[in-house]
KELUM-336345 format. One line per field, with one value per atom (N, C-alpha, C, O, CB): residue in one letter; residue number from 1; x, y, z. Coordinates in steps of 0.1 Angstrom, whole numbers, plus 5000, padded with zeros to 4 digits. Glycine has a CB too. Layout:
// KELUM-336345
type	(A, ...)
seq	(NUM, ...)
u	(X, ...)
v	(Y, ...)
w	(Z, ...)
***
This chain:
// KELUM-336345
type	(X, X, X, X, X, X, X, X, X, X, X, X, X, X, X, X, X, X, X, X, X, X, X, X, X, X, X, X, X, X, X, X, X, X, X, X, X, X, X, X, X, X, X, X, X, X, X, X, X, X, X, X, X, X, X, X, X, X, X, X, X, X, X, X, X, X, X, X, X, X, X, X, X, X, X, X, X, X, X, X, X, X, X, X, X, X, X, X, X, X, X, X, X, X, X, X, X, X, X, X, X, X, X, X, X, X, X, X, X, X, X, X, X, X, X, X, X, X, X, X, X, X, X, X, X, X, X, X, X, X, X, X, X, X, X, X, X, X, X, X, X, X, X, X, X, X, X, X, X, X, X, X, X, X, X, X, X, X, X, X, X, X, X, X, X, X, X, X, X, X, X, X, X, X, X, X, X, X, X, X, X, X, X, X, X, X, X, X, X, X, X, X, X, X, X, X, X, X, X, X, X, X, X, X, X, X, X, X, X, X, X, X, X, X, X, X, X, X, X, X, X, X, X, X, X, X, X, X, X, X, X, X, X, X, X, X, X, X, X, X, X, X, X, X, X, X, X, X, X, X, X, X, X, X, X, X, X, X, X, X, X, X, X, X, X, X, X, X, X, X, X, X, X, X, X, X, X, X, X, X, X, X, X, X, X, X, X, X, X, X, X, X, X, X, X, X, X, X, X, X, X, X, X, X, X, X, X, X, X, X, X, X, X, X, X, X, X, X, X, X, X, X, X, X, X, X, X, X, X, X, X, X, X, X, X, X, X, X, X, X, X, X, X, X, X, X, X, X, X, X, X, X, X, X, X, X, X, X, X, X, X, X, X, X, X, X, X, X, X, X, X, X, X, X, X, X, X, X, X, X, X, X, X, X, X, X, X, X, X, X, X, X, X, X, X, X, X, X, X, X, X, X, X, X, X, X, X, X, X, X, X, X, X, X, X, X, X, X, X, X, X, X, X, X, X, X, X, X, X, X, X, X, X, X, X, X, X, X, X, X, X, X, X, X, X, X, X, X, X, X)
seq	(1, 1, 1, 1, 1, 2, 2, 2, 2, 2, 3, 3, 3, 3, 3, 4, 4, 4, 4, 4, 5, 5, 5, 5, 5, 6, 6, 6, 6, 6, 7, 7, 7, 7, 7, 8, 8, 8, 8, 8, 9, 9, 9, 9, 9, 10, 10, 10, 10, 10, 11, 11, 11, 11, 11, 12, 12, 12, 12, 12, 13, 13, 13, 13, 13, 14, 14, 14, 14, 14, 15, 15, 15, 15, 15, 16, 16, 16, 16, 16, 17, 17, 17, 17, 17, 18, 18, 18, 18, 18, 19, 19, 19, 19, 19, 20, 20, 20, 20, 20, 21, 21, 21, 21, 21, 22, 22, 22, 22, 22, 23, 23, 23, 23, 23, 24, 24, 24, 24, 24, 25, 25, 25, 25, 25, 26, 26, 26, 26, 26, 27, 27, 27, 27, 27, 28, 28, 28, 28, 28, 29, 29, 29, 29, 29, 30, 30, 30, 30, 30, 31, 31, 31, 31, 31, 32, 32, 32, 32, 32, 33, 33, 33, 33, 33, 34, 34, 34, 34, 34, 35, 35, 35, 35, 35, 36, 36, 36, 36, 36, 37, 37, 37, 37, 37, 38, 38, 38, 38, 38, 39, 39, 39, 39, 39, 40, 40, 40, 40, 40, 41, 41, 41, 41, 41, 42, 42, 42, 42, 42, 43, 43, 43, 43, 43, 44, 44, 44, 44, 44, 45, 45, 45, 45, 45, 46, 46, 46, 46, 46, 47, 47, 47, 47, 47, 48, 48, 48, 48, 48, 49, 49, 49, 49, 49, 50, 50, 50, 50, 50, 51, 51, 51, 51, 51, 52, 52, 52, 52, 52, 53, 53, 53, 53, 53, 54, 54, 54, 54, 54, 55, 55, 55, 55, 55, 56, 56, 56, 56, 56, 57, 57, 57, 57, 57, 58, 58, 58, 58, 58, 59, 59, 59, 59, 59, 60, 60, 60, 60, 60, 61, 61, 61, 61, 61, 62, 62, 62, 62, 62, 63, 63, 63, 63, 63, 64, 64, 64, 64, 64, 65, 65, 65, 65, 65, 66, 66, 66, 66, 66, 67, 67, 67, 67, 67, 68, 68, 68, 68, 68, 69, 69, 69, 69, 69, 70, 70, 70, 70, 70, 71, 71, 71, 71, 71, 72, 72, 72, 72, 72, 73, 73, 73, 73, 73, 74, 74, 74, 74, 74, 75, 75, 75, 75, 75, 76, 76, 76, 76, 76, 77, 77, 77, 77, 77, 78, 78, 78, 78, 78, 79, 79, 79, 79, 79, 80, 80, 80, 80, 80, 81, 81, 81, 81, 81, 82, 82, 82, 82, 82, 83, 83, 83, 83, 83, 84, 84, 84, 84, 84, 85, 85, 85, 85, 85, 86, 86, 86, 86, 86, 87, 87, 87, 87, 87, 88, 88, 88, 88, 88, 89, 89, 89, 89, 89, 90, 90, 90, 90, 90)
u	(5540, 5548, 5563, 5568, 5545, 5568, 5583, 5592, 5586, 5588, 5601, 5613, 5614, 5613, 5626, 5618, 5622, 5631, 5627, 5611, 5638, 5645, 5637, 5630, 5658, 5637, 5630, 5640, 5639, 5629, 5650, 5657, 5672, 5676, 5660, 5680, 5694, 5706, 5716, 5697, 5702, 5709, 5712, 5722, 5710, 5699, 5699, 5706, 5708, 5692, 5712, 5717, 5735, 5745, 5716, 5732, 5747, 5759, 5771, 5746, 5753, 5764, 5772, 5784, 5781, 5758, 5759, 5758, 5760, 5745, 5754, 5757, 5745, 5741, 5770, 5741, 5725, 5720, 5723, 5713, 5715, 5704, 5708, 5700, 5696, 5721, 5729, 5732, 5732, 5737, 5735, 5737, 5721, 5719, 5746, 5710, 5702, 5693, 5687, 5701, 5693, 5686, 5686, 5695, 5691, 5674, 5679, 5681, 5687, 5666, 5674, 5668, 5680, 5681, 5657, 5692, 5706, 5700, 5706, 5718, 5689, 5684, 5692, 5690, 5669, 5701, 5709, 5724, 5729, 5708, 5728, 5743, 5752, 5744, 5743, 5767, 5771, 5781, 5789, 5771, 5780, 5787, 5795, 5791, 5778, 5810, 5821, 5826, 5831, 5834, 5829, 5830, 5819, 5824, 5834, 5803, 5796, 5791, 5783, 5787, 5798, 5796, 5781, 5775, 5804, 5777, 5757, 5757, 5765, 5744, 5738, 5739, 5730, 5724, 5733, 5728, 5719, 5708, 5710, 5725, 5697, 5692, 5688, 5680, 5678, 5699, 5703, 5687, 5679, 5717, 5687, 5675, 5661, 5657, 5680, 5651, 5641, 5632, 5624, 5636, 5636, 5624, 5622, 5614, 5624, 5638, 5636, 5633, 5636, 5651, 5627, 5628, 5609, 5600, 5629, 5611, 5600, 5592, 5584, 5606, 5596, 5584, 5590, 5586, 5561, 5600, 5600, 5601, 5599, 5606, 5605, 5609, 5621, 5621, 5602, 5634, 5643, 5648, 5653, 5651, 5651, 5662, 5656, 5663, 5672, 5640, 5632, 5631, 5634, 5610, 5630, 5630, 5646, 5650, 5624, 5651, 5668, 5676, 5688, 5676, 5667, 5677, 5682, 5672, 5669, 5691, 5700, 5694, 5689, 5719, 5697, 5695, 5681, 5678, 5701, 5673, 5656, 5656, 5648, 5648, 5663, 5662, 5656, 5658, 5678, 5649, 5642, 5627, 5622, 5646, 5619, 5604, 5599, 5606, 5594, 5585, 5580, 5565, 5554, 5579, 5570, 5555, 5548, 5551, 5555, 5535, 5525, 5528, 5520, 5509, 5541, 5543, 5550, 5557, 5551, 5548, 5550, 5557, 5553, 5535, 5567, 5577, 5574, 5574, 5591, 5572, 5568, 5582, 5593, 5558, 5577, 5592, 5592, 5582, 5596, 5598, 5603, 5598, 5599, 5619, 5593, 5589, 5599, 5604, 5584, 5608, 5618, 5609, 5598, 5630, 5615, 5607, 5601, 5589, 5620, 5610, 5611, 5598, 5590, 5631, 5599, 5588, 5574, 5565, 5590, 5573, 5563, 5552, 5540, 5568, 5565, 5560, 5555, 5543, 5574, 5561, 5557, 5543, 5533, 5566, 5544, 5526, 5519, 5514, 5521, 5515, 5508, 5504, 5493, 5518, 5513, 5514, 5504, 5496, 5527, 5508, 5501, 5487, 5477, 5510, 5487, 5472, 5465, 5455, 5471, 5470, 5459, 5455, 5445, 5464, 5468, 5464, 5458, 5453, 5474, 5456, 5446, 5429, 5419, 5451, 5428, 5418, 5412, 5401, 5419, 5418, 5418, 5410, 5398, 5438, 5415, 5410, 5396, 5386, 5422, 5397, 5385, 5369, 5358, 5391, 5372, 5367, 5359, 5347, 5378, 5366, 5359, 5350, 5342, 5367)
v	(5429, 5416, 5420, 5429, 5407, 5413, 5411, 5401, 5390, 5419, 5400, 5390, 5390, 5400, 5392, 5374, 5376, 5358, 5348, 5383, 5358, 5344, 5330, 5330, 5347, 5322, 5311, 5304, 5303, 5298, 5301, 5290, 5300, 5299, 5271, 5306, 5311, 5298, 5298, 5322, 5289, 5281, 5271, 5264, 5278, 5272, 5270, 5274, 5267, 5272, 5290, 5296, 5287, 5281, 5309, 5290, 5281, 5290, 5287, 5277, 5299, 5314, 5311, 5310, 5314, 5312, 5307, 5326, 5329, 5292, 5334, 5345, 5349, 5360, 5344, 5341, 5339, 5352, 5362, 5324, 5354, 5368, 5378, 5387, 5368, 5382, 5391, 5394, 5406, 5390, 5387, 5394, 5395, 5407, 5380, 5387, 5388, 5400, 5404, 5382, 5406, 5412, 5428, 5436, 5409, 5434, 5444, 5460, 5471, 5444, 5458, 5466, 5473, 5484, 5457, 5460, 5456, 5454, 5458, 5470, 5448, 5444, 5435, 5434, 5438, 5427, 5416, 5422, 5431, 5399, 5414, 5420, 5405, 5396, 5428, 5398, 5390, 5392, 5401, 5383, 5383, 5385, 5373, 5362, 5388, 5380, 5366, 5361, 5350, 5366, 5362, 5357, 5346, 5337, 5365, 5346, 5339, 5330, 5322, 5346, 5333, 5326, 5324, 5315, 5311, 5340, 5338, 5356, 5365, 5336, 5354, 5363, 5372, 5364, 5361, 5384, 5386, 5397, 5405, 5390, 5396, 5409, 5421, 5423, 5407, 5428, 5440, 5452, 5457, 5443, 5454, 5467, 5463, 5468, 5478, 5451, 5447, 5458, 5455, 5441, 5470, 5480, 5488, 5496, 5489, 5479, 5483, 5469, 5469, 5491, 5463, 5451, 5457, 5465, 5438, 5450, 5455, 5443, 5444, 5462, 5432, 5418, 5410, 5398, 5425, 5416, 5407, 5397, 5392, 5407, 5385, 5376, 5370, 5358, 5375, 5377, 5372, 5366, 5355, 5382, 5369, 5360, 5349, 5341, 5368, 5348, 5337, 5326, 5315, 5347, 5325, 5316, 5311, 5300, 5324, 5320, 5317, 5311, 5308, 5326, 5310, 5306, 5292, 5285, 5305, 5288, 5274, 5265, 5254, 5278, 5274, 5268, 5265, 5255, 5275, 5274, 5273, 5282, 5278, 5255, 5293, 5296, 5315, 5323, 5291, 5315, 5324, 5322, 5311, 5328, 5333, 5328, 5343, 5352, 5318, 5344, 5356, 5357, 5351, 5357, 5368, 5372, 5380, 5390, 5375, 5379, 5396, 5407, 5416, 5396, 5408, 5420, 5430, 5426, 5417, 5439, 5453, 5465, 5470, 5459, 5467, 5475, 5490, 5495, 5469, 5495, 5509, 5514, 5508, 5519, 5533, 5540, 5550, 5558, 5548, 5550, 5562, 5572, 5573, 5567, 5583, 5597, 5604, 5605, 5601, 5610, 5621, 5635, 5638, 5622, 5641, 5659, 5663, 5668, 5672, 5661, 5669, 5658, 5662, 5672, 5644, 5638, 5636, 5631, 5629, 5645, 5645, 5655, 5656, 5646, 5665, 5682, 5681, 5685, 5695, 5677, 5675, 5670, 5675, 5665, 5657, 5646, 5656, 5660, 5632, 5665, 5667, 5687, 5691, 5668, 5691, 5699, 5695, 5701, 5699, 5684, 5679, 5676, 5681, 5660, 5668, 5667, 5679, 5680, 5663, 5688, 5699, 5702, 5700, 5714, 5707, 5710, 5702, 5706, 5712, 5685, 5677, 5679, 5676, 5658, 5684, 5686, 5704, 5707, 5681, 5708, 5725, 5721, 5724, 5735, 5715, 5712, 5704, 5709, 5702, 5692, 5685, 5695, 5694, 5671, 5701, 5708, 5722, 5725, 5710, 5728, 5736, 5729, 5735, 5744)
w	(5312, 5313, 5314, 5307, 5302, 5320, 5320, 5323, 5326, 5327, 5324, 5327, 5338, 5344, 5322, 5347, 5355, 5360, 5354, 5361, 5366, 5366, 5372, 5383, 5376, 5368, 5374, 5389, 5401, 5360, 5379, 5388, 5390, 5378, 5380, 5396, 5392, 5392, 5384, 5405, 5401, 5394, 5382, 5380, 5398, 5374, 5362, 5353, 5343, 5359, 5356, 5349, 5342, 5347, 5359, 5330, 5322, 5324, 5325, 5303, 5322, 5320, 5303, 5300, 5337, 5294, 5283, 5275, 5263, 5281, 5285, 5278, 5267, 5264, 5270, 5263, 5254, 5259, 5252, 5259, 5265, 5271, 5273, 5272, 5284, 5277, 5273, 5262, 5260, 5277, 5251, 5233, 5230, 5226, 5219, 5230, 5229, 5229, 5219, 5233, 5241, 5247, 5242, 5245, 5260, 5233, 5224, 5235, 5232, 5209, 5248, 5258, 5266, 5272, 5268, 5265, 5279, 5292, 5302, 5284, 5293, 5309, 5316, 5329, 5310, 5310, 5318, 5318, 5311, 5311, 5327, 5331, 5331, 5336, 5350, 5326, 5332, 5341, 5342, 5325, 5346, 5359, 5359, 5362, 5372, 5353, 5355, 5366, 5362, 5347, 5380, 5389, 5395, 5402, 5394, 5393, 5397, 5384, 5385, 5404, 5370, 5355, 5353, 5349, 5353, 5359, 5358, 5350, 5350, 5382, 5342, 5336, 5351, 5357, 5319, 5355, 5362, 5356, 5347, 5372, 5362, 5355, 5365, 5374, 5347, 5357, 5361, 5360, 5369, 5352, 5348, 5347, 5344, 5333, 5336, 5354, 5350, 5342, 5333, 5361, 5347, 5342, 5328, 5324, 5351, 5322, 5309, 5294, 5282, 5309, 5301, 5299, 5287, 5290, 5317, 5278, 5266, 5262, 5252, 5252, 5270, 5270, 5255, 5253, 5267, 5246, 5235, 5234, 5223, 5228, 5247, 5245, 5240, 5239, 5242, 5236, 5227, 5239, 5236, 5217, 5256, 5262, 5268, 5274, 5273, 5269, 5279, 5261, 5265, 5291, 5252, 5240, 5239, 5237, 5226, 5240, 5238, 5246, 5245, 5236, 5258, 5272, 5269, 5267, 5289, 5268, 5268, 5281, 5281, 5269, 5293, 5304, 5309, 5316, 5312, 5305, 5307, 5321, 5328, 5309, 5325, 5336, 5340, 5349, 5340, 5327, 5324, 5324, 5320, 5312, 5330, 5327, 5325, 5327, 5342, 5321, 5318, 5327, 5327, 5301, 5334, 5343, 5343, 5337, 5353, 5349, 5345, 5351, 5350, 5348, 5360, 5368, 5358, 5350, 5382, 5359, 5353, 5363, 5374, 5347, 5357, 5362, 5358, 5347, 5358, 5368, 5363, 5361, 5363, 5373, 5355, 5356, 5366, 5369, 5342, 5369, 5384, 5380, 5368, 5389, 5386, 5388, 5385, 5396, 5401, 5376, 5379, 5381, 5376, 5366, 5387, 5386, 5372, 5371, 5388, 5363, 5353, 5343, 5335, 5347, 5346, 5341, 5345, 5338, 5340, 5362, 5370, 5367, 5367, 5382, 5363, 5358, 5345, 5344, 5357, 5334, 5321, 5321, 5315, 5314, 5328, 5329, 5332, 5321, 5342, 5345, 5355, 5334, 5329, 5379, 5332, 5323, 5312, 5306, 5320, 5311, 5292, 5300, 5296, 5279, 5309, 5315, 5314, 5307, 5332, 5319, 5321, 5306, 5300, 5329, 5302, 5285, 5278, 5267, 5276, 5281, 5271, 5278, 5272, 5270, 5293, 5297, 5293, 5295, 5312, 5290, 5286, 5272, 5270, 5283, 5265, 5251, 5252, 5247, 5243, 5258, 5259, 5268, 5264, 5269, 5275, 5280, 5269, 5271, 5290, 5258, 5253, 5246, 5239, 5247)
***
């Protein structure tokens, strides 16, 4: 599950989901006086900015944001796999 915006013009630019938000997935943005969300994929489902929204312009969905492949996290996975299958295996 994660965050994601309902209405953007709902938005109050009340700042609520920005202090809230223990993860930093939202960004505000003072020229458009809206919060945006910036890093959906770090977003941890707590709920603190979709209950807190002043404006109601938050909703919560079942899509799930994976995390990117870096090399060094690609190599590690594909690493511990073998070694938890090395073990299971004897």
């Amino acid at each position: 599950m994660s965050i994601a915006r309902r209405n953007r013009d709902d938005c109050i630019g009340c700042q609520t989901c920005v202090e809230r938000c223990p993860m930093d997935v939202f960004y505000y943005d003072p020229v458009e006086n809206k919060s945006v969300i910036l890093y959906p994929e770090n977003c941890q489902s707590c709920g603190q900015c979709y209950v807190n929204c002043l404006g109601r312009a938050l909703t919560i969905v079942n899509d799930m944001y994976g995390y990117a492949q870096t090399s060094y996290r690609a190599a590690t996975t594909v690493a511990m796999n073998r070694t938890a299958q090395a073990v299971i295996d004897r």
